[in-house]
C-alpha positions as CSV (number, residue, x, y, z in Angstrom):
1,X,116.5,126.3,73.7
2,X,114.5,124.3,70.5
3,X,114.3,121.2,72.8
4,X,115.2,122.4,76.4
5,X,111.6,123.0,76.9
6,X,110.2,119.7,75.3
7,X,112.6,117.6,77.9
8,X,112.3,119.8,80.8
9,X,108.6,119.2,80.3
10,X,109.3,114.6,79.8
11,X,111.1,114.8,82.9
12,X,108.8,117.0,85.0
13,X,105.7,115.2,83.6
14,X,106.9,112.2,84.4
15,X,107.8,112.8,87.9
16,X,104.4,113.8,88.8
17,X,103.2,111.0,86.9
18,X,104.6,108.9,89.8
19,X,104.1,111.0,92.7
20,X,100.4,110.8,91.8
21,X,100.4,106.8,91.3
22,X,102.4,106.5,94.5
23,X,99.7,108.2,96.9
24,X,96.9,105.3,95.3
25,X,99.2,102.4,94.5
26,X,101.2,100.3,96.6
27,X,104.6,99.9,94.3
28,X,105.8,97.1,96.6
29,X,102.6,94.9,96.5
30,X,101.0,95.7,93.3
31,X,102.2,93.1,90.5
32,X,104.6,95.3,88.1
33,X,102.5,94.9,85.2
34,X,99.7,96.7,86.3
35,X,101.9,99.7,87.9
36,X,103.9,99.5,84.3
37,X,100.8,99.8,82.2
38,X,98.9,102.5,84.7
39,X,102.2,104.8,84.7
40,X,102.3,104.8,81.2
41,X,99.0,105.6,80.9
42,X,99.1,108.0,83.1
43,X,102.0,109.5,82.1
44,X,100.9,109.5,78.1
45,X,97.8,111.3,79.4
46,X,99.5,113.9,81.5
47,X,102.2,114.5,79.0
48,X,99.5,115.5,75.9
49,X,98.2,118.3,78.4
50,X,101.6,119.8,79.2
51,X,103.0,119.5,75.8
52,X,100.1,120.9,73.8
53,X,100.7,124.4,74.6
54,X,104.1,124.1,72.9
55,X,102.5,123.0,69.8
56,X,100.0,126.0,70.0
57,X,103.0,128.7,70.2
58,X,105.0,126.6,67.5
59,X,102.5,126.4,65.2
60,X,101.3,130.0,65.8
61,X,105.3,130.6,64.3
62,X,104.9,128.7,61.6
63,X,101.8,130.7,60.9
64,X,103.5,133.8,60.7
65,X,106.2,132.9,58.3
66,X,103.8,131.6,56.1
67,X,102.3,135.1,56.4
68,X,105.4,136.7,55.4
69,X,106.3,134.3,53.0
70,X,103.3,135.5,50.4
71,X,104.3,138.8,51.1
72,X,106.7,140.3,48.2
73,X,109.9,141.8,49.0
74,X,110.9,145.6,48.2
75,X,112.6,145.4,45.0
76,X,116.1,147.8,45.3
77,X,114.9,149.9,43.0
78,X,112.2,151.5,44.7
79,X,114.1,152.1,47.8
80,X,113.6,155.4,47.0
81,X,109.7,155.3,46.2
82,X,109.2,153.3,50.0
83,X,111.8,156.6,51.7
84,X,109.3,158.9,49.9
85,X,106.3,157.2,51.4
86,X,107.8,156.9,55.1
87,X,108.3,160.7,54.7
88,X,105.3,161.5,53.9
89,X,103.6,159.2,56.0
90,X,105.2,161.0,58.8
91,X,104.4,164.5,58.0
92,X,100.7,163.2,58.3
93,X,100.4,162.1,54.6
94,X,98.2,159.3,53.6
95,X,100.5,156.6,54.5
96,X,101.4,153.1,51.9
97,X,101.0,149.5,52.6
98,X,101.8,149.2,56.3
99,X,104.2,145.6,56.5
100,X,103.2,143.2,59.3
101,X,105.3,142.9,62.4
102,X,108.6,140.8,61.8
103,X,108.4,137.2,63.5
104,X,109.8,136.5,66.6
105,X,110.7,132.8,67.2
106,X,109.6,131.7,71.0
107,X,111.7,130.6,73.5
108,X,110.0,127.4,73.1
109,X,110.3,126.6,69.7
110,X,110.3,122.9,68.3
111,X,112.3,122.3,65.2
112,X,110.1,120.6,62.3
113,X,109.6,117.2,62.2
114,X,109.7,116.6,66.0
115,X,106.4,117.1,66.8
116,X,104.4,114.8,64.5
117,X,106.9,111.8,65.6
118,X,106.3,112.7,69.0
119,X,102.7,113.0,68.6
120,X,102.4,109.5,66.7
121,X,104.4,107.8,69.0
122,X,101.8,109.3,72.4
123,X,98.4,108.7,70.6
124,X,99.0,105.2,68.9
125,X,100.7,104.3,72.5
126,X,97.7,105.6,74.4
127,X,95.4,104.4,72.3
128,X,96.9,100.9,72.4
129,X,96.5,100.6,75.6
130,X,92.7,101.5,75.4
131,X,91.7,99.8,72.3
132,X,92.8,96.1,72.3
133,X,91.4,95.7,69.1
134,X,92.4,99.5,67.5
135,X,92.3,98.2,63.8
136,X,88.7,97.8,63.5
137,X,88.0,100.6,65.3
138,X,88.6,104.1,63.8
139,X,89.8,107.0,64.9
140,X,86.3,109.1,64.9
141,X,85.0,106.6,66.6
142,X,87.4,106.4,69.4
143,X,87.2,110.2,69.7
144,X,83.3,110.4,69.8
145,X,83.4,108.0,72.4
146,X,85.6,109.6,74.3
147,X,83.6,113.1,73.8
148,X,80.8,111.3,75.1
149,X,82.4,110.8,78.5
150,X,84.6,114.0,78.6
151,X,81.3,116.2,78.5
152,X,79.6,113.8,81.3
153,X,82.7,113.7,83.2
154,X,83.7,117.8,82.8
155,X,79.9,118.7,83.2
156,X,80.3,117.1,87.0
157,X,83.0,118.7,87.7
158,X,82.9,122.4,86.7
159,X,80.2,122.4,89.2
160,X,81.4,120.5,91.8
161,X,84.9,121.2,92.1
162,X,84.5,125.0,93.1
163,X,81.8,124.3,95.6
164,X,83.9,121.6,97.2
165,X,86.2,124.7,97.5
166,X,83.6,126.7,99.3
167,X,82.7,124.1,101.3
168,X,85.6,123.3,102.3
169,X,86.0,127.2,104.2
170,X,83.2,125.9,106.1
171,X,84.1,123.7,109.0
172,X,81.0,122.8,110.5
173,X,79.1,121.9,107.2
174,X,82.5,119.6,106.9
175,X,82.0,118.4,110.2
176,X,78.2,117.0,109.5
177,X,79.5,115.6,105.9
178,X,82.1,113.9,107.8
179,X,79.7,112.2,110.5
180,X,77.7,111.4,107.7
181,X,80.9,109.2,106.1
182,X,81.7,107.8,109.5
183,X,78.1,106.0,110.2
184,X,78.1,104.7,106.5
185,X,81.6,103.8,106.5
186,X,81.1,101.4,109.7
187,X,78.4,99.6,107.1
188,X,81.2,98.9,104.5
189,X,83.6,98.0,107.4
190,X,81.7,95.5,109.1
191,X,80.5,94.1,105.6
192,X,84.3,93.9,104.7
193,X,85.1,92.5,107.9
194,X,82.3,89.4,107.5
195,X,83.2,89.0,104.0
196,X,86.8,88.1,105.3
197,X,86.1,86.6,108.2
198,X,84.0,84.2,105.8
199,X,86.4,83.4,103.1
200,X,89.3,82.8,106.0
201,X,87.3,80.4,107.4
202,X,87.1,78.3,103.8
203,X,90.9,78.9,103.4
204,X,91.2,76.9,106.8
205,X,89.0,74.1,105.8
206,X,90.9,73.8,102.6
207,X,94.4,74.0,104.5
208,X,93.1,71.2,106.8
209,X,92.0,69.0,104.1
210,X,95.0,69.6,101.9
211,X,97.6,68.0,103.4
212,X,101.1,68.6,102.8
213,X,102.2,66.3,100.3
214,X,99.1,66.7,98.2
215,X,99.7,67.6,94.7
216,X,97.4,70.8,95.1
217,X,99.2,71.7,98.6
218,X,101.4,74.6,96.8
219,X,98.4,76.6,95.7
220,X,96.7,76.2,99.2
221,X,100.3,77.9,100.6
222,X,100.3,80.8,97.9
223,X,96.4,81.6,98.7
224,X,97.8,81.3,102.7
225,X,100.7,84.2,101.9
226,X,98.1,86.2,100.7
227,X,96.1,86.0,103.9
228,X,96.9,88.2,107.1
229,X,99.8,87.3,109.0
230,X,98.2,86.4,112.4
231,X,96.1,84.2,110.5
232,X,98.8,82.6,108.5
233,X,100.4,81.7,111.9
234,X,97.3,80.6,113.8
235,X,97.0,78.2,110.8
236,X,100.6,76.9,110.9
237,X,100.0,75.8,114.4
238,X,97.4,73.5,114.1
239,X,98.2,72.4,110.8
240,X,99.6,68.6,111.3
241,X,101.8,68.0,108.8
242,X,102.9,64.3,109.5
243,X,99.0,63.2,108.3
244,X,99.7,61.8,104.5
245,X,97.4,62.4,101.8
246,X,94.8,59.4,100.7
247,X,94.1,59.2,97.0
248,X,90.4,58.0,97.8
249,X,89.8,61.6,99.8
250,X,86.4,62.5,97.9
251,X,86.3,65.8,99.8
252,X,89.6,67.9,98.1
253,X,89.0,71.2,96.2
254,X,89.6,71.2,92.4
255,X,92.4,73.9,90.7
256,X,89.6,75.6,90.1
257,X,87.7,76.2,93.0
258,X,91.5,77.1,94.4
259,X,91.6,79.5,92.1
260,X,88.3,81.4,92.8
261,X,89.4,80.7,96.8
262,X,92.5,83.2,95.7
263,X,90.9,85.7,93.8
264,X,88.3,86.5,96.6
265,X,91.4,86.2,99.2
266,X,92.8,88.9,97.4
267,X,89.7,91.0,97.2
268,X,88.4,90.2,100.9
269,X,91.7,91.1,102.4
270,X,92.0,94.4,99.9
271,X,88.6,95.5,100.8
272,X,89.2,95.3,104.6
273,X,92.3,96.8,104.7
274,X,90.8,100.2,102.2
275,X,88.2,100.5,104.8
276,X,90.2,100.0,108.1
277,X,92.7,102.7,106.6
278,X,89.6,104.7,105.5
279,X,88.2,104.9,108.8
280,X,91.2,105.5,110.7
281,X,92.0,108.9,108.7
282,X,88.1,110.0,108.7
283,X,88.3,109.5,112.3
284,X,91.4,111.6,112.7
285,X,89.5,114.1,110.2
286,X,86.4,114.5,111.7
287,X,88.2,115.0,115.2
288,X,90.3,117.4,114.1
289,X,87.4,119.3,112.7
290,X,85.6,119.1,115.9
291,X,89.0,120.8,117.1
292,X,88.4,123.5,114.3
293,X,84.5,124.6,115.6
294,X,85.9,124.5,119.6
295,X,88.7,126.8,118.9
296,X,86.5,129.0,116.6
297,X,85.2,130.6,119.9
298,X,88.9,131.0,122.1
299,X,89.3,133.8,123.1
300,X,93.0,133.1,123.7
301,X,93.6,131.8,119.8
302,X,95.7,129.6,120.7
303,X,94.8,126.3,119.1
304,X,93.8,123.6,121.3
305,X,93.9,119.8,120.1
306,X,92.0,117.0,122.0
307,X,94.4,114.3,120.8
308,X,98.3,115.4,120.1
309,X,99.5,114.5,116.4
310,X,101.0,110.9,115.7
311,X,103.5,111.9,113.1
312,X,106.8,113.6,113.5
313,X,106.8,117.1,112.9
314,X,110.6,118.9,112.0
315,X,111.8,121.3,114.7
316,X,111.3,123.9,112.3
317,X,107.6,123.6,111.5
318,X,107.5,122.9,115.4
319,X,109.0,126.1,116.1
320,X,107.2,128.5,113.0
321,X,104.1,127.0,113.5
322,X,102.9,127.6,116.7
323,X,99.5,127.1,118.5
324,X,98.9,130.8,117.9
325,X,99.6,130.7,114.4
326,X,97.4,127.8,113.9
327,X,94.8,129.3,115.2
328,X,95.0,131.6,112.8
329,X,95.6,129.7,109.8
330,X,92.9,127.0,111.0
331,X,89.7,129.8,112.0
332,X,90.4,132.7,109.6
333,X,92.8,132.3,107.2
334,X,92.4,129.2,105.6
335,X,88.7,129.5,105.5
336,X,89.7,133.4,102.7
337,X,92.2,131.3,101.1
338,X,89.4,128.5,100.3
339,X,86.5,131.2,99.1
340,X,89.5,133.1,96.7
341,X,90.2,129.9,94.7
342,X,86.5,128.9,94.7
343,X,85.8,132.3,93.5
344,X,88.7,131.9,90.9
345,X,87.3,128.3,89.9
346,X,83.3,129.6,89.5
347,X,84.8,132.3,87.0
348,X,86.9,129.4,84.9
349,X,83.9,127.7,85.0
350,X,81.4,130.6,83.5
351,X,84.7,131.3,80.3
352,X,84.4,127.3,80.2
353,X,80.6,126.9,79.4
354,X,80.0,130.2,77.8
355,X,82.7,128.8,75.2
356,X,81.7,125.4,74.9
357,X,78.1,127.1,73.8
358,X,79.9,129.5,71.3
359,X,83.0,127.9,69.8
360,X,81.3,127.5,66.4
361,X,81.0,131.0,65.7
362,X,83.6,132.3,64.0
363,X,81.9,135.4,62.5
364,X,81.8,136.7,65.0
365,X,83.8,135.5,67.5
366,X,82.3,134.7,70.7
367,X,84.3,132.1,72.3
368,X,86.4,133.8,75.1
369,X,89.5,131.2,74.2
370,X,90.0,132.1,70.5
371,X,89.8,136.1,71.6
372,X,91.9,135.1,74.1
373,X,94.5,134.1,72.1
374,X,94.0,136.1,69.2
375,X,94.5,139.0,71.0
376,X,98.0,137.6,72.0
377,X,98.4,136.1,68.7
378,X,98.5,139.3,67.2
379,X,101.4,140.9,69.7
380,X,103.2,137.6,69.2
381,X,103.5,136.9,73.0
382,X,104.3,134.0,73.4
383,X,104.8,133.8,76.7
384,X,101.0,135.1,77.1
385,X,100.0,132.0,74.9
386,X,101.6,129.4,76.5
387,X,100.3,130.8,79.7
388,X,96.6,130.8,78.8
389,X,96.9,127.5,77.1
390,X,98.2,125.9,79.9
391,X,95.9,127.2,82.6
392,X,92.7,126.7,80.3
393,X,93.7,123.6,79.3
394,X,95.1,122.4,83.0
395,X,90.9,124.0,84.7
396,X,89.5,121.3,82.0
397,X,92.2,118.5,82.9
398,X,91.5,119.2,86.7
399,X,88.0,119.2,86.4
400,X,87.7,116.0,84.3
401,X,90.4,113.9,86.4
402,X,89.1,115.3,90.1
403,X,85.7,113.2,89.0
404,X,87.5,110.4,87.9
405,X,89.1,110.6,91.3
406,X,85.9,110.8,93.0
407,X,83.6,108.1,91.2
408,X,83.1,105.0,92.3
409,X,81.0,102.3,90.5
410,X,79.8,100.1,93.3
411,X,82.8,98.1,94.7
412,X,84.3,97.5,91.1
413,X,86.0,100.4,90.4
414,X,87.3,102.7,93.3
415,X,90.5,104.9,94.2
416,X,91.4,104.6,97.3
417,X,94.5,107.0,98.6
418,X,96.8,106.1,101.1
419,X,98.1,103.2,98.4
420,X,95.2,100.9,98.9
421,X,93.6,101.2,95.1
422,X,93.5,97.3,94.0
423,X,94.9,96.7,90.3
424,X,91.5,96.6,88.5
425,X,91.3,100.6,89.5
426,X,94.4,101.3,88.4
427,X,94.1,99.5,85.2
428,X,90.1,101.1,84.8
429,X,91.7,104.4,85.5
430,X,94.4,104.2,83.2
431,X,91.8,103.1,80.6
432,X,89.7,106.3,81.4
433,X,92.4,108.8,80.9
434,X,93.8,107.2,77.3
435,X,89.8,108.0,76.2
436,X,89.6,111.4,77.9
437,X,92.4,112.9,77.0
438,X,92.5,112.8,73.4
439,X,88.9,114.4,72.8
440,X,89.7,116.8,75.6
441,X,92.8,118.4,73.7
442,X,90.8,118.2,70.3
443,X,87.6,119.4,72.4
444,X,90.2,122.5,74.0
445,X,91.5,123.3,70.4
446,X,88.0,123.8,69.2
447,X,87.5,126.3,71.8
448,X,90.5,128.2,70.8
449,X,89.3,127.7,66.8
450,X,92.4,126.0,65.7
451,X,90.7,123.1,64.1
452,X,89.7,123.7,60.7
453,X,86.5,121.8,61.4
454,X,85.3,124.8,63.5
455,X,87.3,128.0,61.9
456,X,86.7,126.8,58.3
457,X,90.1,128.6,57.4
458,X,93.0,128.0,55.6
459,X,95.6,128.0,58.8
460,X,98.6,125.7,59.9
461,X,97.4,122.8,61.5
462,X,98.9,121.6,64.8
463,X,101.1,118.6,64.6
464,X,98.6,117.3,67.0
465,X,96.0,117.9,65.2
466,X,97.6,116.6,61.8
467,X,98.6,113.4,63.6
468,X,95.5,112.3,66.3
469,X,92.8,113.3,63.6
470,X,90.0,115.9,64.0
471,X,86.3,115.4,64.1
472,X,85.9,116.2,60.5
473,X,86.3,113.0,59.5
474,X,82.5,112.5,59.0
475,X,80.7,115.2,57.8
476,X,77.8,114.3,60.1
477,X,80.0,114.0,63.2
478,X,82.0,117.1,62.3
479,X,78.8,119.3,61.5
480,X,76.2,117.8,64.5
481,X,77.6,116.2,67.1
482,X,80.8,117.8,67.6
483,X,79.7,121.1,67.7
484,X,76.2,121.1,69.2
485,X,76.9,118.0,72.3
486,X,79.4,120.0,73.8
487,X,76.4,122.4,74.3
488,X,75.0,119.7,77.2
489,X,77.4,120.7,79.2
490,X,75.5,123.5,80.3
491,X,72.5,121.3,81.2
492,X,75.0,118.9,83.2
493,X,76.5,121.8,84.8
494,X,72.5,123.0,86.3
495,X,71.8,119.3,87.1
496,X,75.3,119.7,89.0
497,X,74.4,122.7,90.7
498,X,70.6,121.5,91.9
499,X,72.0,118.1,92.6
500,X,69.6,116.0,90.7
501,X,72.0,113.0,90.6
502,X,72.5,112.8,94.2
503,X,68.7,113.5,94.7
504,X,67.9,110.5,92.3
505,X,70.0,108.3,93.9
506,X,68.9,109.0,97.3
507,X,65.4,108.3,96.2
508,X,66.5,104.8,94.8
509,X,67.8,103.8,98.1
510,X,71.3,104.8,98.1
511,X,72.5,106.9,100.8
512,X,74.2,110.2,99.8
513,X,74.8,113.4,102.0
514,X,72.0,115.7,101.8
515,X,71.0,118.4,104.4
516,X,67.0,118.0,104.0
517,X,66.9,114.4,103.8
518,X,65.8,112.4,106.6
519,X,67.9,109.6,106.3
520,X,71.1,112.3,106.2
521,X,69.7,113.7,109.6
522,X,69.8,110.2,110.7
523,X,73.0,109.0,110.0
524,X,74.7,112.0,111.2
525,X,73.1,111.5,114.7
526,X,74.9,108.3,114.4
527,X,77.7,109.7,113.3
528,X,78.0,112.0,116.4
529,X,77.7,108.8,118.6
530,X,79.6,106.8,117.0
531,X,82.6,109.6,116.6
532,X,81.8,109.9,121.1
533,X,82.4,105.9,121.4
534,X,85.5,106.4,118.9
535,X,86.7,109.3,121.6
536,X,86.4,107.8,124.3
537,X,88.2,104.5,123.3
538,X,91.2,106.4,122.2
539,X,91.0,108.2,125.5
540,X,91.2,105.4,127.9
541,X,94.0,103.8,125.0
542,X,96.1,107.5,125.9
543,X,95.4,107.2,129.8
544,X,96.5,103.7,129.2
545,X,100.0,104.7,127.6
546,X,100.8,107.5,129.8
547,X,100.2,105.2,132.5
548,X,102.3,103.0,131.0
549,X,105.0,105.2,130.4
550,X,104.9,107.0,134.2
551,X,105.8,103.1,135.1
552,X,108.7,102.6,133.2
553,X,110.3,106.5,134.1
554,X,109.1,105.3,137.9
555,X,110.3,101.3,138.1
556,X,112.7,101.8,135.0
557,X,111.4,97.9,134.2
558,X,109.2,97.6,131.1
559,X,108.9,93.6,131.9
560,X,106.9,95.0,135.4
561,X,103.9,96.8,133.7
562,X,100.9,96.3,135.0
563,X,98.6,93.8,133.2
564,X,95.2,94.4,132.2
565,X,92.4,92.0,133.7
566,X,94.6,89.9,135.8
567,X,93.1,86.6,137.0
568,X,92.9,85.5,139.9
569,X,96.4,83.8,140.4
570,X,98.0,87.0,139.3
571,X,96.7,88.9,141.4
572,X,97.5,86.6,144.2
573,X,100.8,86.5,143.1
574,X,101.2,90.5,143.4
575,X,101.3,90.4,146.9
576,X,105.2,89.4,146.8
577,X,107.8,91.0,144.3
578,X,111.2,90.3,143.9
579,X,113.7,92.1,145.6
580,X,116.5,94.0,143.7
581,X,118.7,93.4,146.7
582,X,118.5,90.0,147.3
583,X,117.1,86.9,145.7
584,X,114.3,86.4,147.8
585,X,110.7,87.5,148.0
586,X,109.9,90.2,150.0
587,X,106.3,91.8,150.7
588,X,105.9,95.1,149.5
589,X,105.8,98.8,151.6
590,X,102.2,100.0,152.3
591,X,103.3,103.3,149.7
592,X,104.2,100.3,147.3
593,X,101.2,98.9,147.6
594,X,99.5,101.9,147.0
595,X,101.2,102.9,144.1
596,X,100.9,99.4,142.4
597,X,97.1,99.7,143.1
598,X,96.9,104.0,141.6
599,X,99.0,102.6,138.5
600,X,96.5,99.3,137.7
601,X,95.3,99.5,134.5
602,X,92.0,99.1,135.1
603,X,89.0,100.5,134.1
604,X,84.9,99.5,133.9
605,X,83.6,97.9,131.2
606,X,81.7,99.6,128.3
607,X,79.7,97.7,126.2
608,X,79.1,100.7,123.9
609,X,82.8,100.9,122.9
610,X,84.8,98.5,120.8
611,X,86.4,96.1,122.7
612,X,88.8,95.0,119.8
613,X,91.6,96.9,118.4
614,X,92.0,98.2,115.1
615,X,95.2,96.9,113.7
616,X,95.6,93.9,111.5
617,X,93.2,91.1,111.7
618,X,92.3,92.6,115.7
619,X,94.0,89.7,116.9
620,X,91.6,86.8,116.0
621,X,88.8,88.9,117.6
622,X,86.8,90.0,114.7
623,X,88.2,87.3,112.3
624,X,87.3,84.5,114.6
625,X,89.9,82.6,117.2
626,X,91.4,79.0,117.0
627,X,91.0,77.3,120.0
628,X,93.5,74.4,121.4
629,X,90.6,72.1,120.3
630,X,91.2,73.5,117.0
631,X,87.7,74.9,117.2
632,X,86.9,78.1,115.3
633,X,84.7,80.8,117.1
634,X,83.0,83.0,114.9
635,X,82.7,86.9,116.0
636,X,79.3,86.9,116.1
637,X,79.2,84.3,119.0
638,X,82.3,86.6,121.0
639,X,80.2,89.8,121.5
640,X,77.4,90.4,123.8
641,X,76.2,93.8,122.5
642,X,76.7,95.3,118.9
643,X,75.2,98.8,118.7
644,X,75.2,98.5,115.1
């Protein structure tokens, strides 16, 4: 079992390494250097945290036989000397030199020399992908930096990740959060949506002035795959290609400018597609949430949903969970299950910060990790210490990562689930990590004193340790800042708690969710009306289907639906449909007639609900529409009302 453990724990790690990068990357569209060089930054990172405890419980063995190993044997003659005193030590004598317990070797023990290999080959790889120019940059260095972020970073989060929990057992605070998103979401959609509808319009004047035997003409078709596909075919039709190129044109773009037209192709079309996918799934949220509060008062608990669920459910969760049993799960239990774990979380949090604040005593000892695992050190259960050490040192990993999930600088740097994070995210997340993680397992060894930098004593250092460098590289770094900055963490933990960021930033002009702000009261009002428009729109788009489909299981002919906003000629033509019998026209039966008129799709308009759909490029609607003329009709001129 030496190295069972070690490549259970490559395999598993990497596994999750990809199941995480899959839910923010796009495999398929992403260029396979940047998914290459994010997974392997991403896996490095995670693979430290999960393969640190073994180095704990290893060295802890070493420890021990080193312990033994200054301990004399028994020489043969004074067997009977040591019977004598284990006699009389039982009959209640005063008892000899008591011998320490023998060593047990864990299950998970790694042979010597595999670990510092290991080590070297993680940390220079991790580190190379963080520090271009690693040579003239040392190793202190790199970790004080990346102690510098860790405590921001970790500060944030053991705050705000258990009162997400408890939040989240609250549906109607969730609710108002979530009308909040949706009224400053639509901001960042209809900015996304302008921003492309701008740049597609220069990629058509460049397509129509770069003809197709110019020399530049095969960058203006890579910058056209990038762009949607009803766009790339509206452009195909009124491209004439049988116009040649004149050498004395004055008016064609430079490789240059081509360039710069790609790149903000690339970002325009990323931008709008992160928030139409954004405000899809907060519309499906905040509805189902609204679903949550109704069915908190049914007196029948049986869950009731306004819109039925698009995705295919198994005929075995379809027969388990029932309407009953959601009810259950979504208005009482879920709600327990989310105040346990935050509970759980506060209490990590409290061992986190009280250690971080007491680490550097070592006489006496107050940090709650080193008792921790002295008290199991002493037992020599293993199991016990690779159990602690993993939890702890997963609670810091989970707090530090969950807020590099959640920041967002500007539009720069920004994951996006759902496979819609663009590659400089993934790259500047990647980056992140290889910093974070390094000073976070030195930082999570200090807590448990087993760097010599903190415990000052003569004890087997960790291959990691021996291998990525401690902080006592610098007596100045090793003596001041390493011990006493952790100690912020405390104050960015009360910041945290009172919200002081989000207070500053709402006072700067940047709208954040608060409950006694003004501007939060506002944009949840708009929220509310904007989530009714939403409601009714996909209302009328259900009465519209079902309509739909009561006509095909009727007439059985999908070709003979019933068109919405027929002209005039159309409807002048409805008053004779083809017989099935014969191959002339007959007129229809007065119950024909009747049902033809009950099954038009028609409806009035409403100038408060959005008249375009929300797929692709909304079908030249939003984007703009080529006309025969090869005219190009900007949105703004199409509407007659925006209620934004």
């Amino acid at each position: 079992m030496s190295g069972v453990a070690l490549a259970i724990d490559i395999v598993a790690v990497f596994v999750l390494a990809v199941l995480v990068l899959s839910r923010y990357a796009d495999f398929r569209k992403q260029h396979c250097l940047v998914v290459v060089a994010t997974l392997l930054a991403w896996y490095l990172c995670f693979l430290i945290v999960f393969i640190l405890p073994l180095d704990v419980t290893t060295t802890i063995y070493r420890q021990c036989t080193v312990d033994h190993r200054h301990i004399s044997p028994t020489p043969v003659s004074n067997l009977t000397s040591a019977v004598t005193v284990n006699i009389n030590s039982s009959n209640g004598s005063n008892p000899g030199p008591q011998l320490p317990p023998p060593c047990i070797k864990p299950w998970s023990y790694i042979p010597d020399g595999i670990l510092p290999v290991f080590w070297r080959v993680v940390y220079w790889t991790s580190q190379f992908l963080t520090w271009p120019q690693l040579q003239t940059i040392g190793i202190t260095a790199a970790n004080t930096w990346g102690l510098f972020l860790l405590v921001l970073l970790l500060g944030y989060g053991l705050v705000e990740l258990p009162r997400s929990c408890w939040m989240a057992a609250q549906p109607h605070h969730l609710l108002l959060r979530s009308q909040f998103k949706v009224a400053k979401l639509l901001t960042e959609r209809v900015e996304a949506e302008e921003t492309l509808e701008d740049v597609m319009e220069e990629v058509r004047k460049v397509s129509n002035t770069v003809r197709y035997n110019h020399p530049l003409r095969k960058y203006v078709d890579t910058i056209l795959r990038k762009c949607p596909s009803e766009f790339q075919e509206r452009t195909g039709r009124n491209m004439d290609d049988y116009e040649d190129f004149e050498e004395s044109s004055s008016s064609s773009p430079s490789e240059r400018s081509l360039v710069k037209l790609h790149k903000q192709v690339i970002s325009a079309v990323q931008s709008q597609l992160q928030t139409q996918v954004q405000w899809k799934m907060l519309l499906d949220r905040a509805f189902h949430l609204e679903d949550v509060t109704r069915n908190q008062g049914n007196g029948d608990r049986q869950f009731m949903h306004t819109f039925p669920s698009s995705e295919p459910q198994a005929w075995l969760v379809r027969v388990l969970y029932t309407p009953r049993v959601e009810w259950f799960w979504e208005c009482v239990v879920r709600g327990w299950c989310y105040r346990g774990l935050a509970l759980l979380l506060a209490a990590f949090t409290v061992v986190v910060v009280w250690s971080e604040c007491t680490f550097f005593s070592t006489s006496p000892v107050l940090s709650l990790f080193a008792i921790f695992i002295r008290l199991a050190e002493s037992t020599y259960n293993y199991l016990h210490i690779q159990s602690a050490c993993f939890i702890s040192i997963s609670f810091l990993s989970c707090c530090t990562y969950w807020t590099v999930f959640r920041i967002r600088v500007f539009n720069y740097y920004h994951l996006a689930a759902h496979q819609h994070t663009d590659a400089y995210s993934l790259l500047f997340s990647g980056m992140l990590f290889c910093r974070l993680t390094p000073p976070l397992c030195l930082n999570f060894l200090g807590l448990m004193h087993m760097d010599t930098a903190i415990s000052h004593q003569a004890r087997e250092q960790t291959a990691y340790t021996s291998i990525m460098g401690s902080m006592k590289v610098v007596s100045f770094i090793a003596d001041g800042f390493y011990i006493y900055y952790p100690m912020l963490v405390l104050l960015l933990c009360i910041a945290t708690y009172f919200s002081l960021g989000t207070r500053c930033l709402n006072l700067l002009g940047f709208q954040q969710f608060m409950g006694d702000s003004e501007m939060t009261s506002d944009l949840v009002d708009e929220g509310k009306e904007l989530l009714k428009r939403e409601k009714r729109k996909r209302q009328r788009q259900e009465e519209g289907s079902s309509r739909r489909r009561v006509w095909k299981e009727r007439y059985g002919n999908p070709s003979a639906e019933p068109v919405r906003n027929r002209n005039h000629s159309d409807v002048a033509g409805d008053s004779m449909v083809p017989s099935r019998a014969s191959s002339t026209y007959v007129g229809p039966s007065h119950r024909d007639s009747d049902c033809m008129e009950l099954l038009q799709d028609s409806e009035a308009l409403d100038f408060n609900a959005d008249s375009f759909p929300d797929n692709g490029l909304q079908q030249g609607a939003e984007l703009g529409r080529y006309q025969p003329a090869g005219r190009y009709f900007s949105m703004s001129h199409s509407r007659i009302f925006d209620d934004v």
